[in-house]
C-alpha positions as CSV (number, residue, x, y, z in Angstrom):
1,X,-36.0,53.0,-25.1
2,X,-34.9,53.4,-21.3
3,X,-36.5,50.5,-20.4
4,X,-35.0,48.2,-23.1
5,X,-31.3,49.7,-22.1
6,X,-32.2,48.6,-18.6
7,X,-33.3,45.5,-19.3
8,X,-30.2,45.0,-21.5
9,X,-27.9,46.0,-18.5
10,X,-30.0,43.5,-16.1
11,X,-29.3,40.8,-18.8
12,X,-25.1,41.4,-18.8
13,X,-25.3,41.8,-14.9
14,X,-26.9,38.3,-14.7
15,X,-24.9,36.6,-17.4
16,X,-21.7,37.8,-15.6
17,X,-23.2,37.0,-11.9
18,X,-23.1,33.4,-13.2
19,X,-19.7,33.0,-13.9
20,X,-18.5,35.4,-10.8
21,X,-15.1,33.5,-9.2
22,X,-15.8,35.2,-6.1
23,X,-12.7,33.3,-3.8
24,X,-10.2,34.1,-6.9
25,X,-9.3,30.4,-7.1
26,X,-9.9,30.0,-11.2
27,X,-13.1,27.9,-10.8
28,X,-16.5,29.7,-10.8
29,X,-18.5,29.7,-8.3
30,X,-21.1,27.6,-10.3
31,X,-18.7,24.9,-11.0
32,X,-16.9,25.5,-7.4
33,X,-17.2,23.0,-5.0
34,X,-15.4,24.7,-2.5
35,X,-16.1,28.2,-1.9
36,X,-14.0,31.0,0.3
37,X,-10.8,29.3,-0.8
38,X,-7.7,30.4,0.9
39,X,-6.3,32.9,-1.1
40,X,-3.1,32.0,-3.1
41,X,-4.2,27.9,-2.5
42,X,-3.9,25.8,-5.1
43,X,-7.1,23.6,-6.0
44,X,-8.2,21.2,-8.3
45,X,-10.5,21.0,-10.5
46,X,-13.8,21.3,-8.6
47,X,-11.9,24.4,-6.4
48,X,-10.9,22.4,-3.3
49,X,-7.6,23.2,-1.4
50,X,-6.1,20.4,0.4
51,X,-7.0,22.7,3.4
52,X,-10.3,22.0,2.2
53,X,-10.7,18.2,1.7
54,X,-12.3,16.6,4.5
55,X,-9.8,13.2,5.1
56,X,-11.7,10.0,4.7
57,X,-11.0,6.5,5.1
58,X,-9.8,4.1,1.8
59,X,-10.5,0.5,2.2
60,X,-9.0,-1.6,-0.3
61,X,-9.2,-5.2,-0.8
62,X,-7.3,-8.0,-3.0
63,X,-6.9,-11.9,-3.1
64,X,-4.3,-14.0,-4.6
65,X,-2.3,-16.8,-4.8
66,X,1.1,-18.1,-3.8
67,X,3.4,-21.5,-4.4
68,X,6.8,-21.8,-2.8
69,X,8.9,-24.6,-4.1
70,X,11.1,-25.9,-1.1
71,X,13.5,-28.7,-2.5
72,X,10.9,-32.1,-3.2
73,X,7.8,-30.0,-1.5
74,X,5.5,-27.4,-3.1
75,X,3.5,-25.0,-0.9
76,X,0.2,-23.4,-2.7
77,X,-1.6,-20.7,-0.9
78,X,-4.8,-18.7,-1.2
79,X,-4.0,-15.5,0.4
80,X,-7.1,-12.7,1.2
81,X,-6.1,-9.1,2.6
82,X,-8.3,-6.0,4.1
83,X,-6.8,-2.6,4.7
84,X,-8.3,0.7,5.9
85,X,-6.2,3.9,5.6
86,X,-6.9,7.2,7.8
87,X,-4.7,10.1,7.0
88,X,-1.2,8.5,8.4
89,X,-2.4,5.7,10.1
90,X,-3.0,2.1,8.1
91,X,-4.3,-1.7,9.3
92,X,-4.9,-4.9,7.4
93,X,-5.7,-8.2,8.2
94,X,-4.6,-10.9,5.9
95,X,-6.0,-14.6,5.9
96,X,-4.6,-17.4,4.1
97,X,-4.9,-21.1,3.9
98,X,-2.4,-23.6,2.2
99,X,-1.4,-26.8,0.9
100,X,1.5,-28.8,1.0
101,X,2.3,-31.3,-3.0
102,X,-1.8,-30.0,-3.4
103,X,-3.5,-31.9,-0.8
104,X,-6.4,-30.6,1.7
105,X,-5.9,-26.3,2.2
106,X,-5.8,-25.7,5.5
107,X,-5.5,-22.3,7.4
108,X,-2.1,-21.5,7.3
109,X,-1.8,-17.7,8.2
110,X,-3.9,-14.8,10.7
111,X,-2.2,-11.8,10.9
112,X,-3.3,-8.3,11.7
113,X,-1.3,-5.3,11.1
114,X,-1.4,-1.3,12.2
115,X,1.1,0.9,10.6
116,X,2.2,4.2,10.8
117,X,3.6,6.8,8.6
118,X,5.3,9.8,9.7
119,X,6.6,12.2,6.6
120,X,9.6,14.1,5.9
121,X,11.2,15.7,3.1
122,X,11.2,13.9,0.5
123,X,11.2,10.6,2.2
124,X,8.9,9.0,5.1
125,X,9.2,6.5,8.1
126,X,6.8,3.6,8.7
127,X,6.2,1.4,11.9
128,X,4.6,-1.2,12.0
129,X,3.2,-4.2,14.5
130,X,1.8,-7.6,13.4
131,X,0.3,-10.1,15.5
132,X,-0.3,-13.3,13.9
133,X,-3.1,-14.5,15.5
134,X,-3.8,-18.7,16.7
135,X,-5.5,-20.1,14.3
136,X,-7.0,-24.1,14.2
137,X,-4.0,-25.4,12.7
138,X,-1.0,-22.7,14.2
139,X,-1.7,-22.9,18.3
140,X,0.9,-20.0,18.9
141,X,0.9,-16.3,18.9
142,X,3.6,-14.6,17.0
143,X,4.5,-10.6,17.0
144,X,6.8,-8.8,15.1
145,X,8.1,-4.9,14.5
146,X,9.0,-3.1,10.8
147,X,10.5,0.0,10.7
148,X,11.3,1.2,7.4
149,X,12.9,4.7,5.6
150,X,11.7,5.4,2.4
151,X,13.5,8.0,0.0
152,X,12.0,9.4,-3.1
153,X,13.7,10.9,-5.5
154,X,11.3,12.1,-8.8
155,X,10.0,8.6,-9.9
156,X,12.5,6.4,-8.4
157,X,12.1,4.8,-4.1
158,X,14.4,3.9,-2.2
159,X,14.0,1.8,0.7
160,X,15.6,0.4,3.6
161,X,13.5,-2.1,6.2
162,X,14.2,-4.0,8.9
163,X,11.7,-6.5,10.3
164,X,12.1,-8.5,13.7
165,X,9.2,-11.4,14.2
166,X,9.3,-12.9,18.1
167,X,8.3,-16.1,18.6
168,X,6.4,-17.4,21.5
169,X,7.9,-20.8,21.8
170,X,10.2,-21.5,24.4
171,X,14.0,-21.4,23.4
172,X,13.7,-19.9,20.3
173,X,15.2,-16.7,18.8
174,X,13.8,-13.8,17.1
175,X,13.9,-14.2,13.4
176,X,15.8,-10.7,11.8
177,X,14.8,-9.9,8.3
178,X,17.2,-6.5,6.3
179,X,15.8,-5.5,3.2
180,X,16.7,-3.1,0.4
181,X,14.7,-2.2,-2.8
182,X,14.8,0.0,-5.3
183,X,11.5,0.9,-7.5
184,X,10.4,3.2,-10.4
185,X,7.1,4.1,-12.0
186,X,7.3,4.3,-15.7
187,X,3.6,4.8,-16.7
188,X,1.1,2.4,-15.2
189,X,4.0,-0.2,-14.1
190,X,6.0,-0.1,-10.6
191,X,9.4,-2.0,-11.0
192,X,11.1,-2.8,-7.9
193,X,13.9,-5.3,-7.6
194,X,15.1,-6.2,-3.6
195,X,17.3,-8.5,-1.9
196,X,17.0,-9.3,1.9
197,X,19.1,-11.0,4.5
198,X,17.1,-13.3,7.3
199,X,18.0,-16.2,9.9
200,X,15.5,-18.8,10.8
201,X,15.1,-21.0,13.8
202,X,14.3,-23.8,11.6
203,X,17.5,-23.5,9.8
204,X,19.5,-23.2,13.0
205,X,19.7,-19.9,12.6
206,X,21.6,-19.2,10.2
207,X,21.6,-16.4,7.8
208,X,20.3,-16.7,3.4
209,X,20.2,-13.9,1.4
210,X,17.2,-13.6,-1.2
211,X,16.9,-11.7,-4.1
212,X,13.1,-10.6,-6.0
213,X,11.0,-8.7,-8.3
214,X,8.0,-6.9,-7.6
215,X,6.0,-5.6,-10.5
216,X,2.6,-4.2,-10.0
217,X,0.8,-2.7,-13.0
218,X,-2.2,-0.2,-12.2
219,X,-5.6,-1.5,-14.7
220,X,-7.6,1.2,-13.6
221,X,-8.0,3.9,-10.8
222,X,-9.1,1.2,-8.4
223,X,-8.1,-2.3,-10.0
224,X,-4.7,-3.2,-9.5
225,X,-2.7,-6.4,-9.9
226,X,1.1,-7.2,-9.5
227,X,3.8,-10.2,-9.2
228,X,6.2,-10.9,-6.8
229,X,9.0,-13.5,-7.4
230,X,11.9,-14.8,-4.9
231,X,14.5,-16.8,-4.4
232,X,16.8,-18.2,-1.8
233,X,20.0,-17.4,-3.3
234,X,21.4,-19.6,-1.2
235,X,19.3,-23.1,-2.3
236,X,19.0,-23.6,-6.0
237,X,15.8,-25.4,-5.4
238,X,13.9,-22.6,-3.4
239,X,11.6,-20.5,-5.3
240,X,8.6,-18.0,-4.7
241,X,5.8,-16.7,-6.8
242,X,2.9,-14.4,-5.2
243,X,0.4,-13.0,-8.0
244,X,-2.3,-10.8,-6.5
245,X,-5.2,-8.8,-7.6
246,X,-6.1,-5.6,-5.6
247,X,-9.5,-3.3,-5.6
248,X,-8.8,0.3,-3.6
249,X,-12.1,2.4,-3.4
């Protein structure tokens, strides 16, 4: 009778052991991932802190197309982008070719972008440098520098960016670009209308105001597509429409 009270006892003990929470983080240690939580820590579902997730690198990827309608002349571009993100710090490279009324594509764009983001309360700071590299059919070298302040208030950003792109020609003036958006998630849609202000050395300088929508829509997870439209509010006949689809793993 002894014996079959001990092994009774031995049988609770080692159910119990099983589902011991030994950190006092919710998740038991057979379904915890991360054991010796801090105390007090909030985890997820596999019992891993922030504290406790080792930061790795997110590559993403997406291809698309673009047409800009400049009075009697259409543009059409293939455009191909590459990021990798490391805690704060971000780059890209971006490659497009295009063609003018649909005739031969030929490289049109080669730029390369690192990016920085530095957090605050409720709201962050990005810089950013671009190079857009020579390519067969663009013999110069262009730079430019973004800084932008983004505010976020429950599901709503606000966002303020200016953008200065130098030019390597001789005699030729920095194009400014000011821009100001406003977006909101509502389910698996982004909605962000924007206006911006720029001047352009090949329109003497002067300054146009344009006016957009952004709309990205989240498929899955990873999969990702979205629509940007433009227009120079300034020249009826000036239009731009980007449609892009993006795969982050």
């Amino acid at each position: 009778m002894f014996k079959k009270i001990l092994l009774l006892f031995l049988f609770i003990v080692s159910l119990y052991a099983n589902d011991v929470d030994s950190d006092l983080d919710g998740v038991i240690d057979s379904q915890d991932k991360c054991l010796n939580t801090p105390f007090l820590e909030i985890v997820d579902k596999y019992g891993c802190a922030k504290s406790q997730l080792v930061p790795r690198v997110k590559f993403g990827i997406s291809v698309g197309y673009e047409v800009d309608k400049i009075e009697d002349t259409k543009f059409y571009t293939i455009l191909n982008n590459i990021s990798a993100k490391y805690k704060n710090i971000s780059i890209s490279y971006t490659y497009s070719i295009s063609s003018p009324n649909n005739r031969v594509f030929h490289t049109n764009d080669s730029i390369i972008s690192l990016a920085y983001k530095y957090n605050l309360t409720n709201s962050y700071l990005r810089f950013s440098i671009s190079d857009y590299l020579t390519t067969y059919y663009n013999k110069k070298e262009d730079f430019a520098l973004k800084v932008a302040y983004n505010y976020i208030y429950k599901n709503t950003y606000f966002t303020v960016s200016q953008k200065c792109k130098f030019y390597t020609d001789d005699n030729t003036n920095p194009k400014n670009t000011t821009t100001i958006e406003i977006g909101k998630s509502i389910k698996d849609f982004y909605i962000s209308p924007y206006i911006y202000t720029e001047n352009s050395q090949y329109d003497e300088n002067k300054w146009f105001a344009y006016g957009g929508l952004f709309i990205q829509y989240s498929i899955t997870n990873h999969f990702y597509t979205y629509l940007d439209v433009s227009k120079n509010l300034n020249k009826q006949s000036t239009l731009s429409i980007i449609t892009m689809l993006g795969y982050d793993f």
